[in-house]
C-alpha positions as CSV (number, residue, x, y, z in Angstrom):
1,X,95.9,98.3,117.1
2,X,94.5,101.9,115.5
3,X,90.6,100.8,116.5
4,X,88.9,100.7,119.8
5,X,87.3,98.0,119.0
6,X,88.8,94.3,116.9
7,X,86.1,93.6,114.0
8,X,86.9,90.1,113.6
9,X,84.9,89.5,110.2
10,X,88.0,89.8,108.2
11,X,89.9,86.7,109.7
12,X,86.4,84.9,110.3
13,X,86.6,81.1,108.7
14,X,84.3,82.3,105.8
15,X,86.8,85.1,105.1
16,X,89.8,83.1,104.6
17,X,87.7,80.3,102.7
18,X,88.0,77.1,105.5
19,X,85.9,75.2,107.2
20,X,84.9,76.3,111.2
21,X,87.1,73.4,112.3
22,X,90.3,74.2,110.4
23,X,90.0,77.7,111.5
24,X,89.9,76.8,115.3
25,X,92.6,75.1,115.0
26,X,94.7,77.8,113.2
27,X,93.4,80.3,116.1
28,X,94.7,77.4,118.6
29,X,97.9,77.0,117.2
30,X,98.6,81.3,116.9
31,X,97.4,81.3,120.5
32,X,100.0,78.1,121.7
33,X,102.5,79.8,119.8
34,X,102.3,83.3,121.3
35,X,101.3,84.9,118.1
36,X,97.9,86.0,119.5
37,X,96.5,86.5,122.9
38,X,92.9,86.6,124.2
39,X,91.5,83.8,122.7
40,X,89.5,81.3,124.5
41,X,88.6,78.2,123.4
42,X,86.4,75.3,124.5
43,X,86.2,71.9,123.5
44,X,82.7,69.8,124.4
45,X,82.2,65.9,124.9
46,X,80.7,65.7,121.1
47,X,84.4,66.9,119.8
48,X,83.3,70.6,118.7
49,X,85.4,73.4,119.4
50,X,84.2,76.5,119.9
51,X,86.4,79.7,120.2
52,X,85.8,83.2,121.3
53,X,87.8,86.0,119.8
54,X,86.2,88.6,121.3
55,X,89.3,90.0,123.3
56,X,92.1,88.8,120.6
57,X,94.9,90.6,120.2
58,X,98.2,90.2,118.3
59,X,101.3,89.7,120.3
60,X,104.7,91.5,120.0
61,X,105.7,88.0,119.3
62,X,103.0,87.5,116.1
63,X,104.2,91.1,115.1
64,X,107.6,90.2,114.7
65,X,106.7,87.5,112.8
66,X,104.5,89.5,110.4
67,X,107.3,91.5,109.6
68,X,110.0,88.9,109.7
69,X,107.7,87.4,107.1
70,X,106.9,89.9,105.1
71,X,110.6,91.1,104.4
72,X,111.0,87.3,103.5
73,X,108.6,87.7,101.2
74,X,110.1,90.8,99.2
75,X,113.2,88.8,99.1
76,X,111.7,85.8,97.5
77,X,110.2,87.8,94.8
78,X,113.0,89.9,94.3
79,X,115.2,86.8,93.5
80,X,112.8,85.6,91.7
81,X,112.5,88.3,89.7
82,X,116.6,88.9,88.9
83,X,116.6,85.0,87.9
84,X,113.8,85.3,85.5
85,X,115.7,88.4,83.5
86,X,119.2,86.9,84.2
87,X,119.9,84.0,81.9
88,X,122.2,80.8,83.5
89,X,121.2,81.1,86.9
């Protein structure tokens, strides 16, 4: 949201370590969710989808769950950590 312009090679499939398939699908299923917007995606006779992320951008929707997440996150670990040092839980 700080950059004129989105430079999509970080969340590209080769990136994140999946196949082209698995991450059209992710991008399809942040888009139905309302987590991202400006996506389009087409799917030909032959099965393959192709999807253009040249206008994507992250929702208030996949904000709040970026933070909503994260904080879960911190919690988790913190828990974690207090059982670990904390015998007979």
């Amino acid at each position: 949201m700080d950059y004129p312009e989105f430079d999509p090679t970080p969340i590209c499939h080769r990136a994140i370590g999946v196949s082209k398939e698995r991450w059209a699908r992710y991008i399809e299923m942040m888009a139905d969710v309302g987590y991202i917007k400006g996506v389009e995606i087409t799917t030909f006779l032959t099965g393959e989808t192709d999807v253009d992320i040249g206008d994507i951008r992250i929702t208030l929707k996949g904000l709040e769950y970026l933070q909503e997440n994260s904080m879960m996150n911190k919690l988790y670990r913190a828990a974690k950590g207090i059982k670990e040092v904390t015998p007979g839980i």
